[in-house]
C-alpha positions as CSV (number, residue, x, y, z in Angstrom):
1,X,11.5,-19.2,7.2
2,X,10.5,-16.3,4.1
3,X,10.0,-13.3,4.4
4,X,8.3,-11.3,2.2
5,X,8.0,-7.6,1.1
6,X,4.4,-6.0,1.8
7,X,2.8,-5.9,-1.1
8,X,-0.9,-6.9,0.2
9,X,-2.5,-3.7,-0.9
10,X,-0.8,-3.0,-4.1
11,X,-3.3,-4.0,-6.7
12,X,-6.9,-2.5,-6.4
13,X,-9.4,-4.7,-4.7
14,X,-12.9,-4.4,-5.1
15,X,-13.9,-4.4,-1.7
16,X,-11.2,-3.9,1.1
17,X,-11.8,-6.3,3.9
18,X,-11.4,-5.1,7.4
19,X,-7.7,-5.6,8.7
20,X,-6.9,-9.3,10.3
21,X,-3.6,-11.0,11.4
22,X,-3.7,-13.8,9.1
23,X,-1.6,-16.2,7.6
24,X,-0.6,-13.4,4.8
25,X,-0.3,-10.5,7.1
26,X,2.0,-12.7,9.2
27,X,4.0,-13.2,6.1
28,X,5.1,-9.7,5.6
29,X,4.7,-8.5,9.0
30,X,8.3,-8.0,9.7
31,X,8.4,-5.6,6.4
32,X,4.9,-4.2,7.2
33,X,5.7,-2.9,10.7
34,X,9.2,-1.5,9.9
35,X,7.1,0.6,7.4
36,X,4.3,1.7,8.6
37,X,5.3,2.3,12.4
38,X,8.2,5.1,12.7
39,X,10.6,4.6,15.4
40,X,9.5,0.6,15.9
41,X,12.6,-0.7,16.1
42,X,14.4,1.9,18.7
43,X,10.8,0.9,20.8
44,X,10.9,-2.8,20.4
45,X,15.4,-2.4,21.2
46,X,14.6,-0.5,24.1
47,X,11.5,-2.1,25.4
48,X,14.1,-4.9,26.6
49,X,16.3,-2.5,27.8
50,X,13.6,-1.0,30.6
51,X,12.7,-4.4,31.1
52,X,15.8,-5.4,32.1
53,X,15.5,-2.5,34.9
54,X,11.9,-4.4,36.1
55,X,12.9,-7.4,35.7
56,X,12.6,-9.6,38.9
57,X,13.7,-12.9,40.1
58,X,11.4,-15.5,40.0
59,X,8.6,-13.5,38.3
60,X,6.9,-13.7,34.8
61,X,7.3,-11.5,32.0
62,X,4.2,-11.0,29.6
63,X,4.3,-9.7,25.6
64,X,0.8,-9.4,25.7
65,X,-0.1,-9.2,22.2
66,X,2.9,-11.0,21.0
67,X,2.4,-10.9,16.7
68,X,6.0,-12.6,15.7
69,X,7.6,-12.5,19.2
70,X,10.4,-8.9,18.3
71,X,9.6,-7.9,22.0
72,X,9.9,-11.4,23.5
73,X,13.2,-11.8,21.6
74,X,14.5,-8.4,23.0
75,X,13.5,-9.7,26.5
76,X,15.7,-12.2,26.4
77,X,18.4,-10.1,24.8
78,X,18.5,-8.0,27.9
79,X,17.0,-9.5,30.7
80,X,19.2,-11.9,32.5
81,X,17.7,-12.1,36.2
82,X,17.4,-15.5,38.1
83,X,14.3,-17.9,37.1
84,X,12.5,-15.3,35.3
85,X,10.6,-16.4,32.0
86,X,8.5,-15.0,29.3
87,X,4.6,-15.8,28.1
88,X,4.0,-14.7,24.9
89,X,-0.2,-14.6,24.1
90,X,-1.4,-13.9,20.9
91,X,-4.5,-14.4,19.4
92,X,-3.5,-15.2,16.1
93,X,-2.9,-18.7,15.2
94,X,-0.3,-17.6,12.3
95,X,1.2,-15.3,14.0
96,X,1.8,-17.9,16.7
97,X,2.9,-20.7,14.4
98,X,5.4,-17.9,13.2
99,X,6.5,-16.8,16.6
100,X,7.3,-19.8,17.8
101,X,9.3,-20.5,15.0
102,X,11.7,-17.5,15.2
103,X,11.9,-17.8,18.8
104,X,13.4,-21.4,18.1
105,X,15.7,-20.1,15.6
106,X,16.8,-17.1,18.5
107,X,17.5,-20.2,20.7
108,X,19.7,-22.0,18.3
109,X,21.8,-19.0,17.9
110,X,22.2,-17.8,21.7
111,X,22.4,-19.2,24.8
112,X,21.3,-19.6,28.3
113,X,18.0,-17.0,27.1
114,X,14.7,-16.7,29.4
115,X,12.4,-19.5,28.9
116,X,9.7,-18.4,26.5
117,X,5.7,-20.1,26.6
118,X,4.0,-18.9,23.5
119,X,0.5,-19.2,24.0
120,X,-2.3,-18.8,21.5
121,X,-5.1,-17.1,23.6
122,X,-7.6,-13.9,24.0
123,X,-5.9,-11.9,26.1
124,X,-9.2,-10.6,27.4
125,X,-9.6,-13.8,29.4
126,X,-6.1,-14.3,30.5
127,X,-5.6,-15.3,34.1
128,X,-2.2,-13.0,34.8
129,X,0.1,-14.6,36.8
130,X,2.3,-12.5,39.2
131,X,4.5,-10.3,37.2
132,X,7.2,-7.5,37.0
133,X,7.0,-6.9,34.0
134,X,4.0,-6.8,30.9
135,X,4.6,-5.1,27.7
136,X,1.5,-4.0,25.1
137,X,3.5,-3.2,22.2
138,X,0.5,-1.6,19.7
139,X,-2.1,-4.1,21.1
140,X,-4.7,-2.0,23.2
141,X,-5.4,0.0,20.0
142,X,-6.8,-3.3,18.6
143,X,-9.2,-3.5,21.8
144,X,-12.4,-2.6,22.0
145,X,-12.4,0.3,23.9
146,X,-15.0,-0.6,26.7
147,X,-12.7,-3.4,27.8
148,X,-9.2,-1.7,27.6
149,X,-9.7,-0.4,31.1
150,X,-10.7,-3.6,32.4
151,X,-7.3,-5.2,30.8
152,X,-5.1,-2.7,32.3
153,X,-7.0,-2.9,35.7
154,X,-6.2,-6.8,35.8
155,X,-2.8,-6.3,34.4
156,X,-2.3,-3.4,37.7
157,X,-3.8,-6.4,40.0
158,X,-1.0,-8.9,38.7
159,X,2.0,-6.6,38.6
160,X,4.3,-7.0,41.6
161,X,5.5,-3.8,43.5
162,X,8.8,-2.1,41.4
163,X,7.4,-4.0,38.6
164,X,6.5,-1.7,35.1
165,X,4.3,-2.0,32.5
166,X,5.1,-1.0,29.0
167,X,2.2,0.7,26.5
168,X,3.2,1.1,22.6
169,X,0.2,3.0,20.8
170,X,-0.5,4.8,17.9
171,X,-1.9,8.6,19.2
172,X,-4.7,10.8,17.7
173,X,-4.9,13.9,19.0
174,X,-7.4,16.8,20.8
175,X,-6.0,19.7,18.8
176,X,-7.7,19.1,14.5
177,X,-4.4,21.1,13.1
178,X,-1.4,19.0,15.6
179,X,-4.0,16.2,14.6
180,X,-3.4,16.8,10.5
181,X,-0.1,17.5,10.8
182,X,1.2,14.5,12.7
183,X,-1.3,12.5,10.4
184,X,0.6,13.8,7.1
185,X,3.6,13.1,8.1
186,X,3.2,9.7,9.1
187,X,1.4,9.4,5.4
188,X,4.7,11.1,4.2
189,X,7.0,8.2,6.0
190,X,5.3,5.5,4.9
191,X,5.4,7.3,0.8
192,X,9.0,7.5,1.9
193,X,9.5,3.8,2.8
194,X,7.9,2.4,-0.7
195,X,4.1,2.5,-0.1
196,X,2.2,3.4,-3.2
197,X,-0.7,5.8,-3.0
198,X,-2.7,3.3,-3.6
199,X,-1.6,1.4,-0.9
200,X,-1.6,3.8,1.9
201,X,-5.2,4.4,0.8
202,X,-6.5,0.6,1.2
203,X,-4.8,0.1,4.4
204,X,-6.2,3.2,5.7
205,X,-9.8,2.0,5.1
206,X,-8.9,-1.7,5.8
207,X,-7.9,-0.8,9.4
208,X,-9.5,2.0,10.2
209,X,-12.8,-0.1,11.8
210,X,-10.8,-2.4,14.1
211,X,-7.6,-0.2,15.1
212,X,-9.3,2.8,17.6
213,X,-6.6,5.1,19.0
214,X,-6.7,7.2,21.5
215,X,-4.8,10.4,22.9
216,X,-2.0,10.5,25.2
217,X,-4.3,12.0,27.7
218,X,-7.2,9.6,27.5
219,X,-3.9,6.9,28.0
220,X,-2.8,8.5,31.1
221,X,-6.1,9.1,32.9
222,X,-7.4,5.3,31.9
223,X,-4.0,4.0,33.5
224,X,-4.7,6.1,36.8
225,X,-7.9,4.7,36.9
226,X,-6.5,1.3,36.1
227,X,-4.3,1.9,39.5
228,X,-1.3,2.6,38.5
229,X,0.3,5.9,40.1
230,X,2.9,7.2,37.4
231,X,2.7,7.4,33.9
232,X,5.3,8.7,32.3
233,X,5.9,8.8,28.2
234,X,9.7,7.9,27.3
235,X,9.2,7.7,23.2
236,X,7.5,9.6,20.6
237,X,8.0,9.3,17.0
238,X,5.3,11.3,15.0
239,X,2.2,10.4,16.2
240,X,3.6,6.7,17.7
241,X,4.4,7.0,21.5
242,X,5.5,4.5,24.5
243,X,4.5,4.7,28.0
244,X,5.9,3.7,31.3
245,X,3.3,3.1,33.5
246,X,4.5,2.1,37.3
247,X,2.1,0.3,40.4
């Protein structure tokens, strides 16, 4: 299975389309992330880490908003409890077709791993199972935002008592000077990781009408309105930051 260096925004187009996760973004995603996303593989590591401190028997884990399946495949890394198994739901038929495809080649090199569904569907209109555990690794950004609080209220309603949920997001923030700073320095990371001028510049206007951030306290009050009772942030690199948020 290739995989190829991002280079989707190299050469000048005439018209930048707005960001989707098609078959050429799935190509490169695995360079694209690791890029553009400081700190994403410590967050993706350690997601399965907490998980495994969820984690309980008989109970479903959920990578809601799976792209190629990195958290799923750290799930299984670390979670070992009794008849647990993992649904994977993505809306992305290529990201899917990919998924399922390094999740087969994860089973041919390890053994006795969770059981992993990977399911091509809106996440929107889900119907959660019972779970201990639900992971949105960089997925409510992509959200409208009238219906993120509904998602995290039906994610609350599924999640069994101990259980956690995990929230990955890209932050803006209140404060216009914190807000420029963190902003040039994640422009400065990605310069430092290979990304052209050029490139930085496209991507910017390709995503920047279908990827709607929010700050870390607009996270925390929508998740105590969603029900849960603690929210506690355990990662921040630049303006990137992961949330614990318990029933």
């Amino acid at each position: 299975m290739s995989q190829e260096p991002d280079r989707l925004f190299a050469v000048p187009l005439p018209t930048v389309p707005d960001f989707t996760f098609n078959e050429a973004v799935a190509r490169v995603f695995p360079d694209m992330i690791k890029r553009s996303v400081p700190g994403y593989p410590t967050i993706v590591e350690n997601i399965g880490v907490l998980a495994a401190q969820f984690a309980q028997p008989h109970s479903v884990l959920y990578d809601l908003g799976s792209s190629l399946g990195a958290v799923t495949q750290a799930l299984r890394r670390h979670v070992s409890c009794g008849d647990c198994r993992v649904i994977a739901v993505d809306n992305s038929s290529a990201m899917v077709e990919r998924c399922s495809e390094y999740l087969h080649a994860q089973d041919s090199m390890f053994q006795e791993l969770l059981p992993v569904e990977v399911v091509e569907a809106d996440i929107l209109g889900l119907h959660l199972q019972p779970t201990s555990f639900v992971a949105l690794n960089f997925t409510l950004q992509f959200i409208q935002p009238p219906q993120r609080l509904e998602l995290l209220t039906a994610i609350r309603q599924a999640l069994l008592p101990g259980g956690a949920l995990i929230l990955s997001e890209k932050l803006r923030f209140e404060d216009e000077q914190e807000h420029e700073l963190l902003t040039d320095l994640h422009v400065a990371f990605k310069r430092a990781n290979g990304y052209s001028e050029l490139e930085i510049a496209q991507k910017r206007n390709a995503i920047e009408n279908v990827m709607k951030p929010d700050s870390l306290e607009q996270h925390r009050e929508r998740l105590l309105a969603a029900g849960f009772s603690k929210v506690v942030p355990w990662f921040q690199c630049l303006n990137f930051a992961s949330l614990i948020a318990l029933p």
